[in-house]
N, CA, C and O atoms as a GROMACS GRO file, in nm:
protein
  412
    1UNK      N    1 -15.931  -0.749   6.625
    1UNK     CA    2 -15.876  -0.754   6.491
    1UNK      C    3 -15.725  -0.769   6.501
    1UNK      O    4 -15.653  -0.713   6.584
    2UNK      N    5 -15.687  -0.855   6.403
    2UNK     CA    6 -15.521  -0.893   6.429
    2UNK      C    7 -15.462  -0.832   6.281
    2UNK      O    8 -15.506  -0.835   6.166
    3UNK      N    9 -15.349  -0.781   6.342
    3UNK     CA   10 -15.316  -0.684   6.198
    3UNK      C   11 -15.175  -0.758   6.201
    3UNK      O   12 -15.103  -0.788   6.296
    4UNK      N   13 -15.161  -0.775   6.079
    4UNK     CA   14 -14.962  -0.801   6.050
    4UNK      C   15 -14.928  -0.798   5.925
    4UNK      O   16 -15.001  -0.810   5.826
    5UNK      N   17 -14.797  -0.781   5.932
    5UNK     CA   18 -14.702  -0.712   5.784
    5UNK      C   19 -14.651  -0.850   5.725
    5UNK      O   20 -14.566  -0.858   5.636
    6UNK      N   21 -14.710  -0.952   5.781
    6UNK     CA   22 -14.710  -1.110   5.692
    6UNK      C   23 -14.786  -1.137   5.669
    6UNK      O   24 -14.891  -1.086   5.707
    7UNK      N   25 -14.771  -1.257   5.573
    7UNK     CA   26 -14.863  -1.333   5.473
    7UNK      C   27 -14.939  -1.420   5.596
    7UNK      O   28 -15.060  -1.401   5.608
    8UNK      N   29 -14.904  -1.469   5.644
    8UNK     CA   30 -14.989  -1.562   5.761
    8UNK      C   31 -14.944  -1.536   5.931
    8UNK      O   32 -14.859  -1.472   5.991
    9UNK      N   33 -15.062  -1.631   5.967
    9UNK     CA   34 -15.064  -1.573   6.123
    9UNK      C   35 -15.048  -1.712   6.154
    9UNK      O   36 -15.117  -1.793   6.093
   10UNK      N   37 -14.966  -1.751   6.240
   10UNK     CA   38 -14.921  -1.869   6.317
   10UNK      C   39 -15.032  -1.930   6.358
   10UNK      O   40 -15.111  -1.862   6.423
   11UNK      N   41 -15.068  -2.084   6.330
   11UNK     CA   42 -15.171  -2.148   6.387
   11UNK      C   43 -15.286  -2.141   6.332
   11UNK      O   44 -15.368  -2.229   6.353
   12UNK      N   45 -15.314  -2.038   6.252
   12UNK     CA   46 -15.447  -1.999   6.151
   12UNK      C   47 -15.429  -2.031   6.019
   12UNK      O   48 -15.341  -1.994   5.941
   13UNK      N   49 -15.552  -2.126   5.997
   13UNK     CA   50 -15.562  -2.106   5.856
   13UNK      C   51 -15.649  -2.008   5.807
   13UNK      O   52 -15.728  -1.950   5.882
   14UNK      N   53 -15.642  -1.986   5.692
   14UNK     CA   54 -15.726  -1.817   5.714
   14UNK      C   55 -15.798  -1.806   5.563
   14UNK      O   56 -15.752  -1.870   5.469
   15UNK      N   57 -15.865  -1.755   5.555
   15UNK     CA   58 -15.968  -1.791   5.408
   15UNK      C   59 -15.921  -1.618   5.372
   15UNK      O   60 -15.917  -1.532   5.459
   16UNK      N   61 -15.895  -1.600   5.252
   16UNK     CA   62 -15.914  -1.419   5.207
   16UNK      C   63 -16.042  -1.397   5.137
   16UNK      O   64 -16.102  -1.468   5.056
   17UNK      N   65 -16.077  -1.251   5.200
   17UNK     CA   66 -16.198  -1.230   5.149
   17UNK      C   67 -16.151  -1.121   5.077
   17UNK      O   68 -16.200  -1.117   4.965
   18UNK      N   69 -16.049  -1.002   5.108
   18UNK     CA   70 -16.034  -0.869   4.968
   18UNK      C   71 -15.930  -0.826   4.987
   18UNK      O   72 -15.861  -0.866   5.081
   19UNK      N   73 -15.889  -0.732   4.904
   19UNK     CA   74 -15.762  -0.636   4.969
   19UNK      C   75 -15.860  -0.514   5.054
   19UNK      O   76 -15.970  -0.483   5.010
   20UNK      N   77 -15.823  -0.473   5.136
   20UNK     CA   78 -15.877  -0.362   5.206
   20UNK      C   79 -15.797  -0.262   5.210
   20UNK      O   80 -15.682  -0.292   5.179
   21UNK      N   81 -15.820  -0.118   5.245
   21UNK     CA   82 -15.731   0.006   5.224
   21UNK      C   83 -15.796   0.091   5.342
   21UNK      O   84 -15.895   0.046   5.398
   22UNK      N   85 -15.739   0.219   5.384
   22UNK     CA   86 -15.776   0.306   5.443
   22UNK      C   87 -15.643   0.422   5.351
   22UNK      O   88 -15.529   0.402   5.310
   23UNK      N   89 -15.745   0.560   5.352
   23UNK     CA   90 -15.599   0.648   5.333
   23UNK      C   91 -15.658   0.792   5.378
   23UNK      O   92 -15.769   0.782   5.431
   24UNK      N   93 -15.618   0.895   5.371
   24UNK     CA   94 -15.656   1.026   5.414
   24UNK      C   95 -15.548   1.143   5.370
   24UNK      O   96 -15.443   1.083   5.393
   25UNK      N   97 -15.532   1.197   5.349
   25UNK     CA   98 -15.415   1.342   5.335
   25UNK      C   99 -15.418   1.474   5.427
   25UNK      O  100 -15.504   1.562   5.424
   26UNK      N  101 -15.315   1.469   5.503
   26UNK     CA  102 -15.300   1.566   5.582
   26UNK      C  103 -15.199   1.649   5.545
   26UNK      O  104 -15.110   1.621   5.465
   27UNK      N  105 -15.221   1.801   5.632
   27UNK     CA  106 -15.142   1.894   5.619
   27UNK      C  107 -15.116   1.960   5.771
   27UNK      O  108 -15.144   1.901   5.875
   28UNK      N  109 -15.076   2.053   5.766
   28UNK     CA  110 -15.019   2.135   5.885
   28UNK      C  111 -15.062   2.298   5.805
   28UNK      O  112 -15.058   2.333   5.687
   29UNK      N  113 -15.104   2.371   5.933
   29UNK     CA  114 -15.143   2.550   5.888
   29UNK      C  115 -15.025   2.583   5.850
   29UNK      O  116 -14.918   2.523   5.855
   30UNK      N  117 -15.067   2.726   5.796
   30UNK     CA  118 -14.909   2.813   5.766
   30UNK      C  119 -14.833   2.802   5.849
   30UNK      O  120 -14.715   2.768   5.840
   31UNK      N  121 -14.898   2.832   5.950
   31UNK     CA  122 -14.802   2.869   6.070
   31UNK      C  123 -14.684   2.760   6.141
   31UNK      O  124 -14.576   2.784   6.195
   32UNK      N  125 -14.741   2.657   6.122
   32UNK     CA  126 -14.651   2.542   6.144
   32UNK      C  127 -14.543   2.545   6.021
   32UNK      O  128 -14.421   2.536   6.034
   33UNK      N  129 -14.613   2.558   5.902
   33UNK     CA  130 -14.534   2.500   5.787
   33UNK      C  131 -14.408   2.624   5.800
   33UNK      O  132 -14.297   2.585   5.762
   34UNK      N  133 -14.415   2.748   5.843
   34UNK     CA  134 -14.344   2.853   5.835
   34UNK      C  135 -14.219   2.802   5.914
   34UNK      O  136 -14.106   2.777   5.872
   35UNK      N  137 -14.281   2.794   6.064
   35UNK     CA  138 -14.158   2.742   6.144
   35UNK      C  139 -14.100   2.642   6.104
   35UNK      O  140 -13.977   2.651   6.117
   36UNK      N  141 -14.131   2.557   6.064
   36UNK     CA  142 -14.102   2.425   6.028
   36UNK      C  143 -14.013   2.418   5.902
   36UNK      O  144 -13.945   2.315   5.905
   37UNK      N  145 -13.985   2.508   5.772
   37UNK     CA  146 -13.882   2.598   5.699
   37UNK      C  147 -13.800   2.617   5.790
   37UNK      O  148 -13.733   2.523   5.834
   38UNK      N  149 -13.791   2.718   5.829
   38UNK     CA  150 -13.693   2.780   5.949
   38UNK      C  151 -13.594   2.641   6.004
   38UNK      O  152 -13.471   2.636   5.999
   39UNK      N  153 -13.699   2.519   6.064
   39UNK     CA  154 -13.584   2.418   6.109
   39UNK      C  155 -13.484   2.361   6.018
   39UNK      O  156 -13.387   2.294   6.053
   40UNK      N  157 -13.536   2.412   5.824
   40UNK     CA  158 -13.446   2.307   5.742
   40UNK      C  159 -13.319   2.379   5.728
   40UNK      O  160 -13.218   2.319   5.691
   41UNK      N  161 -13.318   2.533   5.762
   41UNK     CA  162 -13.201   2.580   5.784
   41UNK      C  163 -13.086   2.536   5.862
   41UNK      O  164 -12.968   2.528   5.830
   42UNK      N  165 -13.153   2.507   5.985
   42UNK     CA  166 -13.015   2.461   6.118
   42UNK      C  167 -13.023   2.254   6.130
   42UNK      O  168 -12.959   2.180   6.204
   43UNK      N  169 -13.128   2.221   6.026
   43UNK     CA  170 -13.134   2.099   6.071
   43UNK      C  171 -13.252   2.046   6.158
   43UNK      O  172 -13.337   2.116   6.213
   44UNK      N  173 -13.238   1.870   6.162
   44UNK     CA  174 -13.261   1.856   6.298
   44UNK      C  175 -13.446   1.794   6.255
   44UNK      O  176 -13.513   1.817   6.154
   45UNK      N  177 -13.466   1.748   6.324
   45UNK     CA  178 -13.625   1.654   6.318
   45UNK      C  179 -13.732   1.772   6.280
   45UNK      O  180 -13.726   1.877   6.344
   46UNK      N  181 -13.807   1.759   6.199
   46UNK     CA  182 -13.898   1.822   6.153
   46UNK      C  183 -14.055   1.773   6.279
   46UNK      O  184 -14.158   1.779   6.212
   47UNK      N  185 -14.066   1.759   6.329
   47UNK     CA  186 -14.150   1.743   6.463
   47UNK      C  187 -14.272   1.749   6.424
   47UNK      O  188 -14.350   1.657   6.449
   48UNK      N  189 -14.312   1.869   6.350
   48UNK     CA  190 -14.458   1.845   6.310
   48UNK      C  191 -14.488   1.817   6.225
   48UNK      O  192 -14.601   1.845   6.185
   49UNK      N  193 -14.415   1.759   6.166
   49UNK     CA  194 -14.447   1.634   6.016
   49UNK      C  195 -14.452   1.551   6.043
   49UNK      O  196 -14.519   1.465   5.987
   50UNK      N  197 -14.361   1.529   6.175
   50UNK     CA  198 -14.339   1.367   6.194
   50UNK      C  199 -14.468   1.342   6.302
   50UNK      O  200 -14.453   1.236   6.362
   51UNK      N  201 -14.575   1.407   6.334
   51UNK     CA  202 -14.647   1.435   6.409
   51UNK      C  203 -14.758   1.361   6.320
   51UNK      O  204 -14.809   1.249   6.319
   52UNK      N  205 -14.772   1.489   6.238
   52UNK     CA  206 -14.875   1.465   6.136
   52UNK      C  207 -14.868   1.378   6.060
   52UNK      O  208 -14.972   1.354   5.998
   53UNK      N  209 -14.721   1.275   6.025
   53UNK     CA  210 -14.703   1.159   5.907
   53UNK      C  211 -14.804   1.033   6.033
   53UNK      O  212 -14.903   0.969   5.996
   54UNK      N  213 -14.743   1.027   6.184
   54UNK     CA  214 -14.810   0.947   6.288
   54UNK      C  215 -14.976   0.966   6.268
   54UNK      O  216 -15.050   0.868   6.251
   55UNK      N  217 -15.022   1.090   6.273
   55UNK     CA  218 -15.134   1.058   6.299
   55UNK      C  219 -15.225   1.030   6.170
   55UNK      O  220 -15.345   1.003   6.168
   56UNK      N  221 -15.119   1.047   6.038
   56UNK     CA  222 -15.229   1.034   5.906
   56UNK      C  223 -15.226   0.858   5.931
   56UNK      O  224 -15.331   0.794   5.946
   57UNK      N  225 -15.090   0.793   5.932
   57UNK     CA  226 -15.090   0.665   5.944
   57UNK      C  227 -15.208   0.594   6.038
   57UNK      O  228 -15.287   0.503   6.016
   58UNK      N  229 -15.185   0.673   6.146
   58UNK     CA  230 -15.318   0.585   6.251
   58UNK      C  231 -15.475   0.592   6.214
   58UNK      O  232 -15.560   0.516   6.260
   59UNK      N  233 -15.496   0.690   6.129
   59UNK     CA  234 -15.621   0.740   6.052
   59UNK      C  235 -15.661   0.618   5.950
   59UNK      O  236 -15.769   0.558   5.944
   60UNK      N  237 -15.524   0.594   5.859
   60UNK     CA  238 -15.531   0.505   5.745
   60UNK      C  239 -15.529   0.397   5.773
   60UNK      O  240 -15.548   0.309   5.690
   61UNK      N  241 -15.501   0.370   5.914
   61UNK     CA  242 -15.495   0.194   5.940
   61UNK      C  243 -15.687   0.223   5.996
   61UNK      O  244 -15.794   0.164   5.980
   62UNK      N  245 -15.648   0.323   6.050
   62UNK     CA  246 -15.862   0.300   6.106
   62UNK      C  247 -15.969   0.266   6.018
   62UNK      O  248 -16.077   0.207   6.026
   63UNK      N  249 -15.885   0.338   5.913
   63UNK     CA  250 -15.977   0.339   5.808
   63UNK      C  251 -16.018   0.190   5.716
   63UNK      O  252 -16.130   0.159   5.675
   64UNK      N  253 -15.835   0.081   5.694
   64UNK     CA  254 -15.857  -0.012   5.674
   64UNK      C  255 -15.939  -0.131   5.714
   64UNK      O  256 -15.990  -0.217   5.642
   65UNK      N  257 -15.942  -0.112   5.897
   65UNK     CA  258 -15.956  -0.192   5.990
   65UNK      C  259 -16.188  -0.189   5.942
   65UNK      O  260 -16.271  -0.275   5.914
   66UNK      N  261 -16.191  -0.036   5.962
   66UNK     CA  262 -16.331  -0.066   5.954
   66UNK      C  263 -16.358  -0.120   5.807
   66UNK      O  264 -16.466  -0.179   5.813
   67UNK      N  265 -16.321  -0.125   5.711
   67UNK     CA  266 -16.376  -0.215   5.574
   67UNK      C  267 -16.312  -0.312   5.620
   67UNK      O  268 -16.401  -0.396   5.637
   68UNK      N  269 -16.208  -0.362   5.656
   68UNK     CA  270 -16.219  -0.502   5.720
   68UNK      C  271 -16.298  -0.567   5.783
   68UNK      O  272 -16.314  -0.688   5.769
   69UNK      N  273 -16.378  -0.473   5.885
   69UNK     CA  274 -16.426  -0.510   5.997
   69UNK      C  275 -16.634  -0.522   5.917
   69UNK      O  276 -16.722  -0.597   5.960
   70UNK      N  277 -16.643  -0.449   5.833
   70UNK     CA  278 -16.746  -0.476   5.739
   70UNK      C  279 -16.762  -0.594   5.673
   70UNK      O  280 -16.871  -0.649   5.663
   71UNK      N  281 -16.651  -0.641   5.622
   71UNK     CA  282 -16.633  -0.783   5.553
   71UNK      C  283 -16.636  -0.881   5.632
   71UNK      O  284 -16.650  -0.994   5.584
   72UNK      N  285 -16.623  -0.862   5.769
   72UNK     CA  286 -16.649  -1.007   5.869
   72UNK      C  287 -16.499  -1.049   5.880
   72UNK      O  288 -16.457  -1.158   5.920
   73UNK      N  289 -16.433  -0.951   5.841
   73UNK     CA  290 -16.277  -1.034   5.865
   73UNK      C  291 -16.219  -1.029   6.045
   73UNK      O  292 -16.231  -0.942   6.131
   74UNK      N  293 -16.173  -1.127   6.047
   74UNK     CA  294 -16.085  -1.188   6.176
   74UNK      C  295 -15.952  -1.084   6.194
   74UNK      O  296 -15.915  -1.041   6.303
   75UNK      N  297 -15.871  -1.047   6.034
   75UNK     CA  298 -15.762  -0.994   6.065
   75UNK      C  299 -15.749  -0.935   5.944
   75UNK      O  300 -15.837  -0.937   5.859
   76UNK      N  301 -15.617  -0.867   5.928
   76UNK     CA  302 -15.566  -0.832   5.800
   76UNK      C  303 -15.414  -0.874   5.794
   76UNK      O  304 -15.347  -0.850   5.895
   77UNK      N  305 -15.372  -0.917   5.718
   77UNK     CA  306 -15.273  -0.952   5.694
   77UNK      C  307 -15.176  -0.854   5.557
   77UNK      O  308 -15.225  -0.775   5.478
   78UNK      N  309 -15.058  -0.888   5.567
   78UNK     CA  310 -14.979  -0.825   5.465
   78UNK      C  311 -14.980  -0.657   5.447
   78UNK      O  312 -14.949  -0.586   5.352
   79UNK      N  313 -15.024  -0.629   5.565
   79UNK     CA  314 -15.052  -0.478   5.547
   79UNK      C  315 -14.894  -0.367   5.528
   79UNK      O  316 -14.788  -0.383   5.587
   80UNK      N  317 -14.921  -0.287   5.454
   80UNK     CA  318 -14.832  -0.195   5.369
   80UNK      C  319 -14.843  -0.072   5.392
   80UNK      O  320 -14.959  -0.034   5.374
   81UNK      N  321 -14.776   0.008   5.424
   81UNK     CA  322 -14.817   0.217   5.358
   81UNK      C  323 -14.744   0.243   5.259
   81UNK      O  324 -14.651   0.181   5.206
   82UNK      N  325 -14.810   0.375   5.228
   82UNK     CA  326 -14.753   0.430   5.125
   82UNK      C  327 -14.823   0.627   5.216
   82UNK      O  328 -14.900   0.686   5.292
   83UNK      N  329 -14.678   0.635   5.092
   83UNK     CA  330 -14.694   0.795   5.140
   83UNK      C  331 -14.668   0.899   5.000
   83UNK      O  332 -14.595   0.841   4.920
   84UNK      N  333 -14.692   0.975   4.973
   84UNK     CA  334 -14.621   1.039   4.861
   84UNK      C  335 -14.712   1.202   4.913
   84UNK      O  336 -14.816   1.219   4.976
   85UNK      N  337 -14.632   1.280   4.863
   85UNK     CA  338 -14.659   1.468   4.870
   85UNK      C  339 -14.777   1.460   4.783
   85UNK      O  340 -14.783   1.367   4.703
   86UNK      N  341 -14.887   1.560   4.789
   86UNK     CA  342 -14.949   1.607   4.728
   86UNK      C  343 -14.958   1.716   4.660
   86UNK      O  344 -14.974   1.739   4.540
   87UNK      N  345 -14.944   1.791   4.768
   87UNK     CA  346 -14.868   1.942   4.730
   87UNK      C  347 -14.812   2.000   4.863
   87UNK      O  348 -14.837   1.961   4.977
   88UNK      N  349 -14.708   2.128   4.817
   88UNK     CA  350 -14.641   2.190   4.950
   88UNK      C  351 -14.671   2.176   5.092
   88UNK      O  352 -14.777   2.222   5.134
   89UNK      N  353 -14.574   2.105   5.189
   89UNK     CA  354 -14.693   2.067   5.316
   89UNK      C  355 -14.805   1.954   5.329
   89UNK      O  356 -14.843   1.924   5.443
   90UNK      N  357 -14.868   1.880   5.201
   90UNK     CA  358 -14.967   1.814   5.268
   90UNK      C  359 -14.926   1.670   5.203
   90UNK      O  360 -14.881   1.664   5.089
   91UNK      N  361 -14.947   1.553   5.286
   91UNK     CA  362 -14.911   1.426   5.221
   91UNK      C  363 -15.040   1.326   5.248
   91UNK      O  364 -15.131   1.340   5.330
   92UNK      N  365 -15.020   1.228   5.159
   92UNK     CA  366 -15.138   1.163   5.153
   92UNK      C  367 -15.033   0.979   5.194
   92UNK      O  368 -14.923   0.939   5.157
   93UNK      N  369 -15.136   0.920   5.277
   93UNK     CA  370 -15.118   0.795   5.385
   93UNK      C  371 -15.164   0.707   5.325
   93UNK      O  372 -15.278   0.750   5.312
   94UNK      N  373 -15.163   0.597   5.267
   94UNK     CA  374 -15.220   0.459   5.217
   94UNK      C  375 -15.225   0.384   5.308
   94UNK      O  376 -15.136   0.421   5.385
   95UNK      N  377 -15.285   0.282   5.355
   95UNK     CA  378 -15.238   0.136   5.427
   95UNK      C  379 -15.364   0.040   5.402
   95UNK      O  380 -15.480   0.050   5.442
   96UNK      N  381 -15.307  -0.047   5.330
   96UNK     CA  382 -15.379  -0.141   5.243
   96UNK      C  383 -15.309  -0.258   5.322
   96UNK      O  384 -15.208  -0.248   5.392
   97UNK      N  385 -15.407  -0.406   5.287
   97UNK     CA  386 -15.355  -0.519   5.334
   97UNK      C  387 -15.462  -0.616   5.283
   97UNK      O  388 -15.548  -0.569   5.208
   98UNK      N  389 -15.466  -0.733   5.313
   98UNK     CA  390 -15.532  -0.816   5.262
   98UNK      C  391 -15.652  -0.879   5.403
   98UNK      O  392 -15.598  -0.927   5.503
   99UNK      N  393 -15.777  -0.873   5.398
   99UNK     CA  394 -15.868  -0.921   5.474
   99UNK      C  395 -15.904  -1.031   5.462
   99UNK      O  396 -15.951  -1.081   5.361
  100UNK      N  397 -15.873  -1.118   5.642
  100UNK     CA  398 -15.912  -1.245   5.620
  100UNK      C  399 -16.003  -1.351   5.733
  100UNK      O  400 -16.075  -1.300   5.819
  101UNK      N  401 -15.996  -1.428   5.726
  101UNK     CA  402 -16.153  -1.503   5.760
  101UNK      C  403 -16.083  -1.614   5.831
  101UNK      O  404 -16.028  -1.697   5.758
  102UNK      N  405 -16.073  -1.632   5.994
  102UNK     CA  406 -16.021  -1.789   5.988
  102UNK      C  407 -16.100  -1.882   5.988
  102UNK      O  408 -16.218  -1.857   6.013
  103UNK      N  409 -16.056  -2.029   5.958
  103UNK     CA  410 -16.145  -2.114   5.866
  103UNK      C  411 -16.154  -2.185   6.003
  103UNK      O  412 -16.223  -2.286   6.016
   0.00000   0.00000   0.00000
């Protein structure tokens, strides 16, 4: 499966069959979220967000790839995230793109 953040793939002509999506919402335990306060005091990379933002993303592209991969598509193209809070600690991952067919 060929994934890209453009409209076309060099050398392919490519038929579209849908938009496709994957998404999921993750969080971190208290216990992370506690320490993880503590770092906004002195600063400095929040580590297990940026942990957990990586692995919701790799979830939400899995997720796209298999309804892609249902539709008979070759690739996805134009693919996007999105992120927004849900509540305290937990965020929710989009990654949508367009599924396509080469001709």
């Amino acid at each position: 499966m060929i994934l890209v953040n453009t409209d076309y793939i060099t050398g392919k002509e490519l038929e579209m069959l849908s938009l496709v999506k994957g998404s999921t919402i993750q969080s971190k335990n208290i216990g992370r979220d506690i320490t993880q306060s503590f770092k906004t005091i002195i600063g400095g990379e929040l580590k297990a967000y940026t942990d957990m933002m990586n692995e919701a993303r790799a979830l939400a592209t899995k997720r796209m790839v298999e309804e892609a991969e249902q539709l008979g598509a070759d690739a996805v193209i134009n693919i996007r995230y999105a992120s927004a809070a849900v509540m305290q600690g937990a965020a929710e991952v989009i990654a949508y793109g367009t599924a396509v067919k080469f001709k």
